[in-house]
C-alpha positions in Angstrom: 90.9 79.0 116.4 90.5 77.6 113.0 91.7 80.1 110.3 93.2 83.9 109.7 92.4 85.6 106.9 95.1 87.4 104.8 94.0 90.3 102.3 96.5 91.5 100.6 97.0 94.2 97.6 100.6 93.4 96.8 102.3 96.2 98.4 105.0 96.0 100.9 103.0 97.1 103.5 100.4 94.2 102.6 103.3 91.5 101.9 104.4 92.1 105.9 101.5 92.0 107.3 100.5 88.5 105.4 104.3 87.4 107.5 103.0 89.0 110.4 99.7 87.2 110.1 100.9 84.0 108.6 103.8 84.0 111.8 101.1 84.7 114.2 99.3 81.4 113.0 102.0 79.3 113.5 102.3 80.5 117.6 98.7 79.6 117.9 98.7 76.8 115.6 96.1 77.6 113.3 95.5 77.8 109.4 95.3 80.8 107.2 94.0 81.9 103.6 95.0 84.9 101.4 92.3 86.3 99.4 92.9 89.4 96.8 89.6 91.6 95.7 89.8 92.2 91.7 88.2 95.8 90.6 87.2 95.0 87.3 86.0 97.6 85.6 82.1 97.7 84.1 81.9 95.4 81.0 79.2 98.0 79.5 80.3 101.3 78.5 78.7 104.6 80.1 79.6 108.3 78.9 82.6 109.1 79.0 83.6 105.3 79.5 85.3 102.6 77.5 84.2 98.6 77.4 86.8 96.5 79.4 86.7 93.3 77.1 85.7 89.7 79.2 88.8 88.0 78.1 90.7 91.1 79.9 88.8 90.6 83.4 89.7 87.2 83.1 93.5 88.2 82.7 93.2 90.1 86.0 91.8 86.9 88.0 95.0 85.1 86.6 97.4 87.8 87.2 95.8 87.7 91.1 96.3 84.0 91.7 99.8 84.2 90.2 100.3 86.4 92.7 98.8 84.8 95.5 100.5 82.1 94.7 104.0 83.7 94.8 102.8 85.1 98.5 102.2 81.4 99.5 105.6 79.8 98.0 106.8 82.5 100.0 105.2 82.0 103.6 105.5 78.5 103.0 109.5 78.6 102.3 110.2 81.3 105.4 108.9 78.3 107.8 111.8 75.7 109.5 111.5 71.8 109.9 110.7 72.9 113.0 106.6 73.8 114.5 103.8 74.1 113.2 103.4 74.7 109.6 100.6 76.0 108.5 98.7 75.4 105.7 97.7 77.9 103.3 95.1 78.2 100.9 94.0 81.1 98.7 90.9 83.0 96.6 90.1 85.7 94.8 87.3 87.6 93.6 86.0 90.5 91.8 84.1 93.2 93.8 85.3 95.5 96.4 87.4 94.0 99.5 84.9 94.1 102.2 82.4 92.2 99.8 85.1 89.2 99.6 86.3 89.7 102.9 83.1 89.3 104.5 82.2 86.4 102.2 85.0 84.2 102.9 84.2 84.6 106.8 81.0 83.6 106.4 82.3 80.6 104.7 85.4 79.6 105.6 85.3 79.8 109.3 87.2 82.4 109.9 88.4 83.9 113.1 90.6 87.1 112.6 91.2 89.0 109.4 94.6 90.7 109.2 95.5 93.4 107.2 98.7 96.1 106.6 98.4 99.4 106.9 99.9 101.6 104.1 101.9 105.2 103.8 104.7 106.4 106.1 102.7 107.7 108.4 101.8 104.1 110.2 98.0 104.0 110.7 97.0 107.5 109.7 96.4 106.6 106.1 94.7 103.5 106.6 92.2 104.8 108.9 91.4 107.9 107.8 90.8 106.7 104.2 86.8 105.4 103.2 88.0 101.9 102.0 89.6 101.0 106.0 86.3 102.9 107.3 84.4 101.0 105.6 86.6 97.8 106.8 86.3 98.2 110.0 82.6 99.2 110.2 81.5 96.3 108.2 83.8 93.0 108.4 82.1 91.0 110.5 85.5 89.4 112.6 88.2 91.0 114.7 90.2 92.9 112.8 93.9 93.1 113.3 96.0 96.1 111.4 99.7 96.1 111.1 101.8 98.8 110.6 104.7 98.0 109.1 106.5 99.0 111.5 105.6 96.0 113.6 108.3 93.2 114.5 107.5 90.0 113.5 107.6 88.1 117.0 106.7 86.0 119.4 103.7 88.1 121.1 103.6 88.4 124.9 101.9 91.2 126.2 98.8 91.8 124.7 96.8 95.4 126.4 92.9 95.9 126.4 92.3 99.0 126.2 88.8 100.5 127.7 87.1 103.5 129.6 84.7 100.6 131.1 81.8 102.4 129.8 80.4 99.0 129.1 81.8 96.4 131.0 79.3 93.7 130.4 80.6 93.6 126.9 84.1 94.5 127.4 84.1 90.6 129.1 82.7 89.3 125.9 85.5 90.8 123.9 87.9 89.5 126.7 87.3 86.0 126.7 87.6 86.4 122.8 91.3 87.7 123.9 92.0 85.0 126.5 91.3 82.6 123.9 94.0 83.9 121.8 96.5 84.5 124.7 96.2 81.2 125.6 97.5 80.1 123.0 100.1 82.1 123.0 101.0 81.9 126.6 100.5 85.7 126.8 99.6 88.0 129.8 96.8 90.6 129.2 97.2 94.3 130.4 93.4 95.5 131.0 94.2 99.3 130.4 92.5 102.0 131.9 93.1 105.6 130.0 91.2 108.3 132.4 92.6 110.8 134.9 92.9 110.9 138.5 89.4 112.0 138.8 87.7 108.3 137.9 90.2 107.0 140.2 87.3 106.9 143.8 87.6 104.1 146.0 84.5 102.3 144.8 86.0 102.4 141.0 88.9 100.8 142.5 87.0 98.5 145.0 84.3 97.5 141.4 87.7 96.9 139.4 89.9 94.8 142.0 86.9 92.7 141.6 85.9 93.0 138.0 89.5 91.7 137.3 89.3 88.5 139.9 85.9 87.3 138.4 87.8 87.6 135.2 90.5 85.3 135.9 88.2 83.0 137.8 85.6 82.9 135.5 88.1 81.9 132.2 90.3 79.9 134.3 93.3 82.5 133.4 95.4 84.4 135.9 97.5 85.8 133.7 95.8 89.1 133.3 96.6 92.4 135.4 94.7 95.3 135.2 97.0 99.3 134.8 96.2 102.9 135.1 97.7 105.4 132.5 96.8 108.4 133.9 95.7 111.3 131.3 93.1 113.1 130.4 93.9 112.5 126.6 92.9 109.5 125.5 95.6 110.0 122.5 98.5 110.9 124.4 97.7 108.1 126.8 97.9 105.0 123.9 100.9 106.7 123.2 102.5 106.5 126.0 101.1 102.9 126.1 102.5 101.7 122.9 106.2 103.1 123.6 106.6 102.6 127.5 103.9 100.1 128.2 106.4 96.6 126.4 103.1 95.6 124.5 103.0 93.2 121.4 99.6 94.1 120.6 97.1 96.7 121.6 93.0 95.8 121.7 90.1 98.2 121.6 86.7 97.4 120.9 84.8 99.7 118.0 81.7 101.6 119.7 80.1 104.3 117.8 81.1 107.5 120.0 83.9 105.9 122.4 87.3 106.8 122.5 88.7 104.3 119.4 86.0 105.8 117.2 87.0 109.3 118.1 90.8 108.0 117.5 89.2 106.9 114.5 87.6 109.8 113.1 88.2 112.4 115.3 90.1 115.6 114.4 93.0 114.2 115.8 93.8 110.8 114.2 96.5 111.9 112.3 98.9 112.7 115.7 97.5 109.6 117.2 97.4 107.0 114.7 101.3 107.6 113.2 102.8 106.8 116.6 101.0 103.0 117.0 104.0 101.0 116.2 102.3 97.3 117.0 99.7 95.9 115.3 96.1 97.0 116.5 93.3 94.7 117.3 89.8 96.0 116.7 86.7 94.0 117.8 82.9 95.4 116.4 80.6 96.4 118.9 77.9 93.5 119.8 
């Protein structure tokens, strides 16, 4: 891995995330870069609108990299003698976040954007809101979202959860996660959320097998596959996040799967406020 990508706003809930991502960098020993995305508003006035003056704009940009700045001192002073240190860098931009966000990973080799969540409700606010929508349909990396609620760690136990709908691209993603794991020295929890029903002997015969090739084929046995049995995929990432001793929880974002119905389904709200680790969301291929 080469670099994480910080956004940040300046709230809290941004601030702890960027220590969440930054402290994640230093486990697998890679580099990061905050970036902040300036909404100036239009130079030329419309009805009902007033001119915002060039030399103001350029107040804004400044007011962002003190900022940034601060954010880096910061990181930067929160690190021992000890480890890895890594080193930070930082941009800013005007235009809307996705537009930078997506421009700095298509040139600065970036490998996972991390990003806090916001309101007291955990994940409900960010995900129901157009701006994370639009976030997570369109930024072209992994995407990791952390509540604040989310301990700043070492993390061990990272779970993949699936309903092995598409299992071909379910190992792409995987790999991606036994990358990362590696590096961390982590064990990965392939999760299956269905009920007893999808539970026949050839399903468990084609998964016994599914999860041997896996470890064979990227040369990492440190992966075990688990059952939470329920026929609500909501209730069952529940249960996974408080019972299941997870650092991290993985889904992959198909248009009309289970995450994009936790997404936008009618009942995100109840799901979303009770995912107290970080969650990491990988675009459909």
């Amino acid at each position: 891995m080469k670099k994480f990508l910080l956004p940040t706003d300046f709230s809290a809930n941004a601030l702890h995330a960027a220590e969440y991502g930054y402290n994640l960098a230093k486990q697998v020993k890679t580099d990061v870069i905050l970036c902040n995305a300036v909404i100036v508003p239009a130079e030329m006035p419309q009805s009902g609108m007033i001119a915002w003056p060039i030399e103001e704009s350029d107040l804004l940009l400044q007011d962002s990299n003190d900022e940034l700045n601060r954010i880096k001192s910061r990181l930067e002073n929160s690190t021992g003698a000890d480890g890895y240190r890594p080193t930070i860098g930082y941009m800013n931009g005007s235009g809307s976040v996705t537009d930078i966000v997506n421009h700095l990973v298509g040139s600065q080799e970036i490998d996972l954007v991390v990003i806090g969540t916001h309101g007291s409700s955990g994940l409900s606010t960010l995900l129901l809101g157009n701006h994370s929508r639009q976030m997570i349909d369109e930024v072209a990396r992994p995407l990791l979202l952390v509540p604040p609620t989310a301990p700043i760690k070492q993390v061990k136990k990272i779970a993949f959860a699936t309903d092995f709908t598409n299992p071909e691209e379910d190992l792409i993603h995987l790999h991606s996660i036994v990358t990362l794991a590696r590096l961390l020295n982590a064990e990965i929890l392939l999760t299956h959320i269905s009920d007893e029903k999808a539970q026949t002997p050839e399903f468990n015969k084609w998964i016994k097998e599914f999860v041997a090739d896996l470890c064979d084929e990227a040369d990492y046995p440190n992966i075990h596959y688990h059952i939470v049995k329920s026929n609500n995929v909501g209730r069952g990432l529940d249960w996974l996040c408080e019972y299941g001793d997870i650092d991290m929880l993985a889904m992959v974002h198909r248009t009309h799967n289970f995450i994009d119905r936790l997404f936008y389904g009618s009942q995100t709200k109840k799901i979303a406020a009770h995912i107290p680790v970080p969650l990491l969301v990988f675009q459909q291929k």
